[in-house]
N, CA, C and O atoms as a MOPAC input file, in Angstrom:
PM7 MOZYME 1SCF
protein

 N    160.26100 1   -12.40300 1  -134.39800 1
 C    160.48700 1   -12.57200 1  -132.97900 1
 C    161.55000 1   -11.56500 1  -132.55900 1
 O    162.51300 1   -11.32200 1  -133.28700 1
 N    161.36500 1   -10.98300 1  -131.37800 1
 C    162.14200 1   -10.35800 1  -130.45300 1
 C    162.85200 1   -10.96000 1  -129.83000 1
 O    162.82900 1   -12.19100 1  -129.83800 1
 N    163.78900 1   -10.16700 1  -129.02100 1
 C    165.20800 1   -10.26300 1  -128.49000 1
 C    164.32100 1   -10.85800 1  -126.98700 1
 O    164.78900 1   -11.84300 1  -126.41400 1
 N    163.04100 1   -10.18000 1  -126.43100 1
 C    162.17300 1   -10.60900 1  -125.36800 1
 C    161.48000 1   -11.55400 1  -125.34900 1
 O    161.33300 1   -12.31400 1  -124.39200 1
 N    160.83600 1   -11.64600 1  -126.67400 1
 C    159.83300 1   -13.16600 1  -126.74700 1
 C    161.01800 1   -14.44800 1  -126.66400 1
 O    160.89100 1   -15.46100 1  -125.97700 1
 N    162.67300 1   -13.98000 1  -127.91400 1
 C    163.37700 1   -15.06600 1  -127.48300 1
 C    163.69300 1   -15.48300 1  -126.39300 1
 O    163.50000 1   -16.68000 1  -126.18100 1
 N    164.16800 1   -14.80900 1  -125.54000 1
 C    164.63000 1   -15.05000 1  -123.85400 1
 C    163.35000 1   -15.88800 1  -123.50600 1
 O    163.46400 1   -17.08800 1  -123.25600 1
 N    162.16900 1   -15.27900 1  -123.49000 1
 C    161.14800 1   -15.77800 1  -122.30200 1
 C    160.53400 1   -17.54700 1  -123.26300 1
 O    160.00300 1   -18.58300 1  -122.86600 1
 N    160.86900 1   -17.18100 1  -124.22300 1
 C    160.81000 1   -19.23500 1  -124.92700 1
 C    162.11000 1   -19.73300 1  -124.59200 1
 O    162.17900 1   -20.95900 1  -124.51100 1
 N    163.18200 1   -19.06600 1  -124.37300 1
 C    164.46500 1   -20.08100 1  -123.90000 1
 C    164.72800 1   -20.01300 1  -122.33800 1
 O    165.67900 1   -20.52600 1  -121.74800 1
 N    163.66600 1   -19.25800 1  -121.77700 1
 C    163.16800 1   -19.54400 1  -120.37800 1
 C    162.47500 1   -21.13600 1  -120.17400 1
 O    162.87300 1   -22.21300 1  -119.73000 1
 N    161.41300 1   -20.68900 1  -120.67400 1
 C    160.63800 1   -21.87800 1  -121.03900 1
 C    161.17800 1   -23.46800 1  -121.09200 1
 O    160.95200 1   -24.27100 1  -120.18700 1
 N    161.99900 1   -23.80700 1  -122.42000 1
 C    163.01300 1   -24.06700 1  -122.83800 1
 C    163.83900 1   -24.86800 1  -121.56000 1
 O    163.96000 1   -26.07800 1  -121.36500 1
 N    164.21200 1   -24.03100 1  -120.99400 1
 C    165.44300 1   -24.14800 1  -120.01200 1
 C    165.00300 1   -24.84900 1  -118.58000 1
 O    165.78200 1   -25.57600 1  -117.96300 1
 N    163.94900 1   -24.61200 1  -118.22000 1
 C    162.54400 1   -24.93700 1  -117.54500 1
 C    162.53800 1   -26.67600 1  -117.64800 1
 O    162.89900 1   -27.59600 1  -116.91500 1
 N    162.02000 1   -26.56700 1  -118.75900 1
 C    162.40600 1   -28.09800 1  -119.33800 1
 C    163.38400 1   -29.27400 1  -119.56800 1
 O    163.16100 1   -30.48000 1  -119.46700 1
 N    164.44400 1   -28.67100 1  -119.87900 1
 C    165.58300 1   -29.23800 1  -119.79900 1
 C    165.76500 1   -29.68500 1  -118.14000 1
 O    166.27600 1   -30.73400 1  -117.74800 1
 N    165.23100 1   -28.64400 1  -117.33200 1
 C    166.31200 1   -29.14600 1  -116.43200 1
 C    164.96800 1   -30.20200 1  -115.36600 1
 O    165.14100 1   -30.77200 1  -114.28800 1
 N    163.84800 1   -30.12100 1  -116.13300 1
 C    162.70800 1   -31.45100 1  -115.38900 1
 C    163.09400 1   -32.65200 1  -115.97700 1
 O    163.07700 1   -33.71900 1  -115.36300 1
 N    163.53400 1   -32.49700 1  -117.44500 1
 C    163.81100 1   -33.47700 1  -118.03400 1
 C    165.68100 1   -34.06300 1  -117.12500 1
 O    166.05100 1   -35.20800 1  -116.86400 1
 N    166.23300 1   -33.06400 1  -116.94800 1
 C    167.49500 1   -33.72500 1  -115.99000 1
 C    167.18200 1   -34.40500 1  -114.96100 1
 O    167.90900 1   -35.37300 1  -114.74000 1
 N    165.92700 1   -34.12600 1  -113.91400 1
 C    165.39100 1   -34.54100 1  -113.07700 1
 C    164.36200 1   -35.63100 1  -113.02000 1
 O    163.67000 1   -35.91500 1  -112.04200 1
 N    164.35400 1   -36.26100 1  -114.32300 1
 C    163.79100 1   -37.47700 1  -114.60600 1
 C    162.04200 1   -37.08100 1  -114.97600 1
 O    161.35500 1   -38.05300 1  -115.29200 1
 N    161.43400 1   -35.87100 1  -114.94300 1
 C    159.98200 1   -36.04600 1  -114.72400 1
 C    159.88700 1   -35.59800 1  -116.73700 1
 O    158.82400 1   -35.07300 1  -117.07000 1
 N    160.31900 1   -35.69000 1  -117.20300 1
 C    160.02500 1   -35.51400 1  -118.80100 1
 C    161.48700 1   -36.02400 1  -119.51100 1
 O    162.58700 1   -36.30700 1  -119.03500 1
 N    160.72800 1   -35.98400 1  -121.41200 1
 C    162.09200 1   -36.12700 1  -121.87900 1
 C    162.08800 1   -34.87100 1  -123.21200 1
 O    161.24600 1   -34.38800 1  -123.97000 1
 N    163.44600 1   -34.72400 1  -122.97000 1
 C    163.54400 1   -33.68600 1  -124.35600 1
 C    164.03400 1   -34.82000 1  -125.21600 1
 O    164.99700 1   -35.57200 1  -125.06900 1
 N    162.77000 1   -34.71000 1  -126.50300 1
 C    162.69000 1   -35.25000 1  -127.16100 1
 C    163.56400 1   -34.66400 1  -128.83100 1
 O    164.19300 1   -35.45000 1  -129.54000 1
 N    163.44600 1   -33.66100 1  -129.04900 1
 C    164.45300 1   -32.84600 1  -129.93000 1
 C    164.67500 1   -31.76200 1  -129.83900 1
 O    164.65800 1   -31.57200 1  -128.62200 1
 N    165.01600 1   -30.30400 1  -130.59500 1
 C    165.95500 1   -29.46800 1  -130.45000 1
 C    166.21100 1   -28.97800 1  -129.33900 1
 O    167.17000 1   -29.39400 1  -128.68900 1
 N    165.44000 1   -28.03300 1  -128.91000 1
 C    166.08200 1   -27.17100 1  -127.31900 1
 C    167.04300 1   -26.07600 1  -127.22900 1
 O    167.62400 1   -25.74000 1  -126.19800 1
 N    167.17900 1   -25.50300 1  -128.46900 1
 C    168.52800 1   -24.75600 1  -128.67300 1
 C    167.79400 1   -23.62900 1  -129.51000 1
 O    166.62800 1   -23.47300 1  -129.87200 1
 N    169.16300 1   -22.78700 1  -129.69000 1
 C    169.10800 1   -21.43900 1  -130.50400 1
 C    169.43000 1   -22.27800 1  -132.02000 1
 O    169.85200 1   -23.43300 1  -131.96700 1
 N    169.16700 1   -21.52100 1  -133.51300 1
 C    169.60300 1   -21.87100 1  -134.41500 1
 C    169.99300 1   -20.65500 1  -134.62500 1
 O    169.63800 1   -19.49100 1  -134.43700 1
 N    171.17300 1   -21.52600 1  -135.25200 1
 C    172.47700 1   -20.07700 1  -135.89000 1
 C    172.43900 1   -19.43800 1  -135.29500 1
 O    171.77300 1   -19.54600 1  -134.26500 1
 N    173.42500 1   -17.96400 1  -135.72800 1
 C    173.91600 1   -17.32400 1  -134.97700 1
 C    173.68600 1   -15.59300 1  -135.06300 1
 O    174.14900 1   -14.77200 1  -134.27100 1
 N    173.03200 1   -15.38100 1  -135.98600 1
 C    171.96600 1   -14.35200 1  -136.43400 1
 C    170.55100 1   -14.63800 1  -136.33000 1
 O    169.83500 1   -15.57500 1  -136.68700 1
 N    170.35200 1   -13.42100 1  -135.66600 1
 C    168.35100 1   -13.41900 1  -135.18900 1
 C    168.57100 1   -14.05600 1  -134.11400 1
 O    169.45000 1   -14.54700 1  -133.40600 1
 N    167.09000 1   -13.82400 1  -134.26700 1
 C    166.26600 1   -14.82900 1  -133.23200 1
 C    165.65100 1   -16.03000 1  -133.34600 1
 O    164.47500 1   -16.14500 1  -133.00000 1
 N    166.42200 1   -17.16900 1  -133.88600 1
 C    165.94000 1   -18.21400 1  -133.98000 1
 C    165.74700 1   -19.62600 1  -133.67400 1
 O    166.55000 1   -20.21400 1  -134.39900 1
 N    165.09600 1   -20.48400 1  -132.97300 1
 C    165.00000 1   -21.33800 1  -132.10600 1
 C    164.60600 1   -22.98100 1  -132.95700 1
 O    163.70300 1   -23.16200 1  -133.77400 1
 N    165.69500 1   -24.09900 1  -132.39300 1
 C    164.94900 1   -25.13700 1  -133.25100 1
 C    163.54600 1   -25.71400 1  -132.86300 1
 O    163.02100 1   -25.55600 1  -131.76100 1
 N    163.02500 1   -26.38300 1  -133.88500 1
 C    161.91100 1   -26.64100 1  -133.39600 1
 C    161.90700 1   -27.64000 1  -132.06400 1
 O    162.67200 1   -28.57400 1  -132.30700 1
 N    161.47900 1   -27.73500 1  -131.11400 1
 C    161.54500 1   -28.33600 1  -129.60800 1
 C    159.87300 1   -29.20500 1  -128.91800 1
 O    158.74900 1   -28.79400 1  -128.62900 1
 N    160.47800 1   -30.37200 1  -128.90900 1
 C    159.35600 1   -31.63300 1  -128.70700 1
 C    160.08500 1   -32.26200 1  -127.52500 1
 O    161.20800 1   -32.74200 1  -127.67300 1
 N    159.34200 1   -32.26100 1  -126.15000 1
 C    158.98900 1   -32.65500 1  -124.77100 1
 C    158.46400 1   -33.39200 1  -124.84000 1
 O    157.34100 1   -33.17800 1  -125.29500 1
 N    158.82100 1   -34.87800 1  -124.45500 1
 C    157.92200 1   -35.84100 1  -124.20000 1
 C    157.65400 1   -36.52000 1  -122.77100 1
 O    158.49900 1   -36.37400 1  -121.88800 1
 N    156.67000 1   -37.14700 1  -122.57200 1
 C    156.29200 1   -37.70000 1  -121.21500 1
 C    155.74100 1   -36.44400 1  -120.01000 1
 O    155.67000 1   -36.55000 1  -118.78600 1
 N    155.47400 1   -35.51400 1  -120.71500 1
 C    154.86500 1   -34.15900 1  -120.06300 1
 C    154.23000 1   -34.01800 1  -118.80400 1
 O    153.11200 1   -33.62600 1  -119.13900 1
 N    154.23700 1   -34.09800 1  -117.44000 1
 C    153.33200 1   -34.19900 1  -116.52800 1
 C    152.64100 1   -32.58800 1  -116.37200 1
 O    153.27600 1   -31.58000 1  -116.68300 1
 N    151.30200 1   -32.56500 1  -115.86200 1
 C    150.44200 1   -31.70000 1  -115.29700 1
 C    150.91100 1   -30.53400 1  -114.65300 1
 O    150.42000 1   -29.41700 1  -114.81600 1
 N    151.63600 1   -30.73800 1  -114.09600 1
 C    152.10700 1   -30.02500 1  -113.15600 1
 C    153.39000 1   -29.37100 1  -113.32100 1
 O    153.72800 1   -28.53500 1  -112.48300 1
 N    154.15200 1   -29.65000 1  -114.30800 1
 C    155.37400 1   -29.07100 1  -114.72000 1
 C    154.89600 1   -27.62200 1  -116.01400 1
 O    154.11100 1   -27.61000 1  -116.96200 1
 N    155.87800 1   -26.50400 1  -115.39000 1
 C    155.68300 1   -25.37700 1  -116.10300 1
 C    155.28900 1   -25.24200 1  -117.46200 1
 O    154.35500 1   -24.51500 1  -117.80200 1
 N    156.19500 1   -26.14200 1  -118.50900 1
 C    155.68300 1   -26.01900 1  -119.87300 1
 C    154.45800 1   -26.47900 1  -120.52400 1
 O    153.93100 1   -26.26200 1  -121.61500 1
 N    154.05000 1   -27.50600 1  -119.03300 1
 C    152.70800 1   -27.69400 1  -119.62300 1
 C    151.85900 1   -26.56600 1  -119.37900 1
 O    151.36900 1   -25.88400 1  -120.27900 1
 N    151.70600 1   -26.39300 1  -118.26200 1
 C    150.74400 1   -24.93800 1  -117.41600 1
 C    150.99300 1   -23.92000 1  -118.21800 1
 O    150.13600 1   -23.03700 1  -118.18700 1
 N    151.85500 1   -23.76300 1  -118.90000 1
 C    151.85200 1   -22.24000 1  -119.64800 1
 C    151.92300 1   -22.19600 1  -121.32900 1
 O    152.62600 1   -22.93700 1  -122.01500 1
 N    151.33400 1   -21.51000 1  -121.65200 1
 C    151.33600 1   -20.98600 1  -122.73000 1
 C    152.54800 1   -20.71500 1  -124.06700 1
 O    152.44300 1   -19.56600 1  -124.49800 1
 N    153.47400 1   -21.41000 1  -124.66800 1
 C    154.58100 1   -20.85900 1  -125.21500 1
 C    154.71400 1   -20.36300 1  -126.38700 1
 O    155.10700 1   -21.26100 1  -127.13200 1
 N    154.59100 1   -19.40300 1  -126.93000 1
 C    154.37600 1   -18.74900 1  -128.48300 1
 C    155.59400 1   -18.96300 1  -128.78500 1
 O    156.28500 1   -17.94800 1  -128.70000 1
 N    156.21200 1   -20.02900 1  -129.15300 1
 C    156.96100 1   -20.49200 1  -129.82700 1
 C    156.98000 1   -21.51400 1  -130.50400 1
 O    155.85600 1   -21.91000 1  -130.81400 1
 N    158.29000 1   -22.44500 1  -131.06500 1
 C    158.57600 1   -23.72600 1  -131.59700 1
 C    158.71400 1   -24.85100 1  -130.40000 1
 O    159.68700 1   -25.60500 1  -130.42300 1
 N    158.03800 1   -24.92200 1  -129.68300 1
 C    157.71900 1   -26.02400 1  -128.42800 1
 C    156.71600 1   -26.30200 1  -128.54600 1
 O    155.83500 1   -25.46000 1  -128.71400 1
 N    156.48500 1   -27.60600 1  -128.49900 1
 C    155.75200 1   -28.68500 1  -127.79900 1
 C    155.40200 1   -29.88700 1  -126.86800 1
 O    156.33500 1   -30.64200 1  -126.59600 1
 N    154.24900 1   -30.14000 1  -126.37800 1
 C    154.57100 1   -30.70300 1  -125.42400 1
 C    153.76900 1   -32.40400 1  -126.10900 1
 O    152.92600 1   -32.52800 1  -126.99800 1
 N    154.36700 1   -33.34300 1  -125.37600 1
 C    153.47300 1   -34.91900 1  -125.25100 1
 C    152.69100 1   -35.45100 1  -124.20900 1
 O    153.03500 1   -36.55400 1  -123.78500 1
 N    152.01700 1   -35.07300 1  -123.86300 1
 C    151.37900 1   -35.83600 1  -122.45300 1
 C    150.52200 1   -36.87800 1  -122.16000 1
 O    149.36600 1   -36.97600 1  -122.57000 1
 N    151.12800 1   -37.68600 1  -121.41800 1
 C    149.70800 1   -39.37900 1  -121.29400 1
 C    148.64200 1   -38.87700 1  -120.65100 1
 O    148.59600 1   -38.12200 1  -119.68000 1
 N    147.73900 1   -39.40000 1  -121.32700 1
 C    146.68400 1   -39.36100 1  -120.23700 1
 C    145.70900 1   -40.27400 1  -120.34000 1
 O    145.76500 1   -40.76600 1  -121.46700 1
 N    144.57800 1   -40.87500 1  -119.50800 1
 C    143.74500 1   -42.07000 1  -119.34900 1
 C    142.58200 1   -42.19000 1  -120.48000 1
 O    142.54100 1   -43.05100 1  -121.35900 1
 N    141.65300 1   -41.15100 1  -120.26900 1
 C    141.02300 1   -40.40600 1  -120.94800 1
 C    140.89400 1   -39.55300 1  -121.70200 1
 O    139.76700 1   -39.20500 1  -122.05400 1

């Protein structure tokens, strides 16, 4: 990983955190950089995911994931 792919997953990332501040998801674990050399990210699990929030709609080539309810 790059210095670019890192930024645009701790975009992502950051995206999340702050829906999850706003009550519509939960960060469920990491969310962070690991250590302090490279580029390296902990692994990161979103839960309660709605449709309509960015990390679901997009694509993240990273250590994120998402949880989402659904009926069907």
């Amino acid at each position: 990983m790059d210095k670019i792919q890192f930024d645009r997953i701790m975009q992502y990332i950051e995206s999340g955190k702050e829906d999850a501040k706003n009550g519509k998801c939960q960060l469920l674990i990491g969310g962070n950089r690991w250590g302090d050399k490279g580029y390296f990210i902990e692994p990161t699990v979103f839960g309660d995911v709605k449709d309509d929030q960015l990390i679901s709609r997009e694509e993240i080539f990273g250590p994120v994931s998402q949880v989402l309810i659904f009926d069907t």
